[in-house]
N, C-alpha and C positions, 0 to 999 in steps of 0.2 A: 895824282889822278891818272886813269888809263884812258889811253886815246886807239879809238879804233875808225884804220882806215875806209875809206868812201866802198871800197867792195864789202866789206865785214857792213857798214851800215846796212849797206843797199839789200845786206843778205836777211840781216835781221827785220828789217823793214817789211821781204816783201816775206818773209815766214809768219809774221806778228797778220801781217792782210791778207794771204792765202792759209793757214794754218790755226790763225790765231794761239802761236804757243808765242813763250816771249822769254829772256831769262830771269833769273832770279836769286834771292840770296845777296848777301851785303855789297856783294860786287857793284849791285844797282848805282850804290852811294860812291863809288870812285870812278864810273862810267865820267868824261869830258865832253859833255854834248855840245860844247862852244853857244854861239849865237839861233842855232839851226832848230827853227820851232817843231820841225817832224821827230827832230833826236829828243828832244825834248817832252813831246809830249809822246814818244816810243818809253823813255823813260818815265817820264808820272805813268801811264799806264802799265807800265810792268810792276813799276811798286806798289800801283793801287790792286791789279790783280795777285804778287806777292804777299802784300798785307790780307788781302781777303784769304789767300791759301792757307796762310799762320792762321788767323783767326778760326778758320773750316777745320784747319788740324788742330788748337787750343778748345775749337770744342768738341771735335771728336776724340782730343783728351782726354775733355773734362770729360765727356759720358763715357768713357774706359774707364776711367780713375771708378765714377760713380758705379757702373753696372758691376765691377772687380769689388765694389766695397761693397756690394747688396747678394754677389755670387759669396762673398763673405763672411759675409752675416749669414747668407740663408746656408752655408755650409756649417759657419756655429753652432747653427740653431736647429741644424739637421746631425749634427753629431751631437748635443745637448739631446736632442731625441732620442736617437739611436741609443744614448748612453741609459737614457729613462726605461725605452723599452727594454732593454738588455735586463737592466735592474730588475724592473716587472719581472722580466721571466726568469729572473734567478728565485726570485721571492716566490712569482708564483711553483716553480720546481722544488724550494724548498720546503713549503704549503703542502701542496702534493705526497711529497715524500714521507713530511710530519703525518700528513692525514691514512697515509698506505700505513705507516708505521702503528700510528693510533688502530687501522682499521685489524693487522696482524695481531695488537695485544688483546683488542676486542675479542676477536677468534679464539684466541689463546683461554683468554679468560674463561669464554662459553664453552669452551670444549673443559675445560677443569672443573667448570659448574656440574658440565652435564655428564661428566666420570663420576665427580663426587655424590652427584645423585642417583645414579646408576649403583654404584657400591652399596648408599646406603638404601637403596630398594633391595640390595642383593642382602644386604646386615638383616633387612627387617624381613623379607620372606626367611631366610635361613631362623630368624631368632621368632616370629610364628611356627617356623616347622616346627623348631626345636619345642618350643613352650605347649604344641600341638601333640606331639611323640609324648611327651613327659605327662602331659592331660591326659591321653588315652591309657597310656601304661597305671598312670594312677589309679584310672578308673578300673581298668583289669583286675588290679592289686587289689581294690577295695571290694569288686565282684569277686575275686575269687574266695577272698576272703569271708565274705556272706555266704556265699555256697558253699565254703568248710564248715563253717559254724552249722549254716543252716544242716547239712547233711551229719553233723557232728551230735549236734542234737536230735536230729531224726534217727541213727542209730543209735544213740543212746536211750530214749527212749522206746525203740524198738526190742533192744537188748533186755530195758527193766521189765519190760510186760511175759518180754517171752521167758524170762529167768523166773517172776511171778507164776505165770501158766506153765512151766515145767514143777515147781515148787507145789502147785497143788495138786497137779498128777501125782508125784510123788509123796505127796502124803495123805492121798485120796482123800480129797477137802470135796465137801459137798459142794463149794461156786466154784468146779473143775467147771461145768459147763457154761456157769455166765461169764467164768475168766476166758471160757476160750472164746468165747462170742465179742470178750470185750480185745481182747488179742488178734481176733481177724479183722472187726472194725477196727482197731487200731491201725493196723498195716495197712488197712485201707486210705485211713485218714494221710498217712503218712507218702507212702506213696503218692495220693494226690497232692498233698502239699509239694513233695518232693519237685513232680512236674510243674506244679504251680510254679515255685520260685524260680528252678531252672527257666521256665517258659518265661518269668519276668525279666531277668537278667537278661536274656538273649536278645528281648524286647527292647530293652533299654540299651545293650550292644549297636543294637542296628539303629535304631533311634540316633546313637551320638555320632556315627559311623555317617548317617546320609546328611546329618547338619553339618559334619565338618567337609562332606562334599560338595553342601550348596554353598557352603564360606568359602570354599577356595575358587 
């Protein structure tokens, strides 16, 4: 047991009644208060106010302990978060990416479409020109061709009458004059025909000529 002398009480005494502080800790339990009821109850009041201290600190433990294990959880549960949203934005970056990627073959595409239709407007005006040149030449070929024959025949004709009308001159035939009557209307006939056909052909030239300008 520890024994402390009458100044050490006196001191603690009057600090415990002007102060109210008092000591504390196990020492309480080997203080020797002998018979003397002020040591005595100096002592139960320091261990009553010592147990209250423990207990005020046991539970300002416990609600450490507690608010440390809710700062803990809600740290889990905020990096459980963090980790979700992270996630999200990977995904949604990945998303994003796919869909720029999707939108570049899009592009891709529509520009190939619109070359390849482009070309083949180019294929089909060139293969109308072409099919357009090869129509009119044909048609020239087949006009010139009419206006040989036709003017092949009209000299010819020409030739027979006028070889006729020189034949009766020369053997002074009495229808010298209706051959030669029928010899100038001839030439007449013929030359009109002539301009006739010529005028139709030329007709029919410009005729195909302004159709295949209102077609283009």
């Amino acid at each position: 047991m520890i024994q402390f002398d009458d100044a050490t009480w006196a001191s603690l005494l009057e600090t415990a009644r002007s102060k109210n502080v008092y000591i504390s800790g196990n020492i309480l339990r080997l203080i020797d208060t002998g018979e003397d009821e002020k040591k005595k109850s100096y002592i139960s009041e320091a261990t009553e106010k010592d147990a209250s201290r423990q207990r005020r600190r046991l539970d300002v433990n416990k609600k450490t302990q507690s608010v440390m294990k809710q700062l803990q959880e809600t740290s889990a549960q905020n990096d459980k978060l963090v980790a979700e949203i992270q996630e999200a934005l990977k995904d949604a970056e990945d998303s994003q990416q796919q869909e720029e990627l999707a939108r570049a073959e899009a592009d891709k595409q529509r520009e190939a479409a619109e070359e390849a239709t482009e070309r083949a407007e180019q294929a089909r005006q060139i293969a109308e020109s072409e099919l357009e040149s090869a129509r009119k030449q044909k048609q020239f070929e087949l006009m010139g061709q009419i206006v040989s024959v036709a003017l092949w025949v009209i000299c010819g004709v020409g030739l027979i009458t006028t070889a006729l009308y020189f034949y009766a001159i020369y053997n002074e035939s009495t229808e010298t004059t209706l051959l030669g009557n029928t010899w100038s209307n001839m030439f007449g006939i013929l030359l009109t025909n002539s301009f006739s056909i010529i005028g139709t052909v030329m007709g029919v030239k410009y005729a195909t000529e302004r159709a295949g300008d209102s077609e283009a």
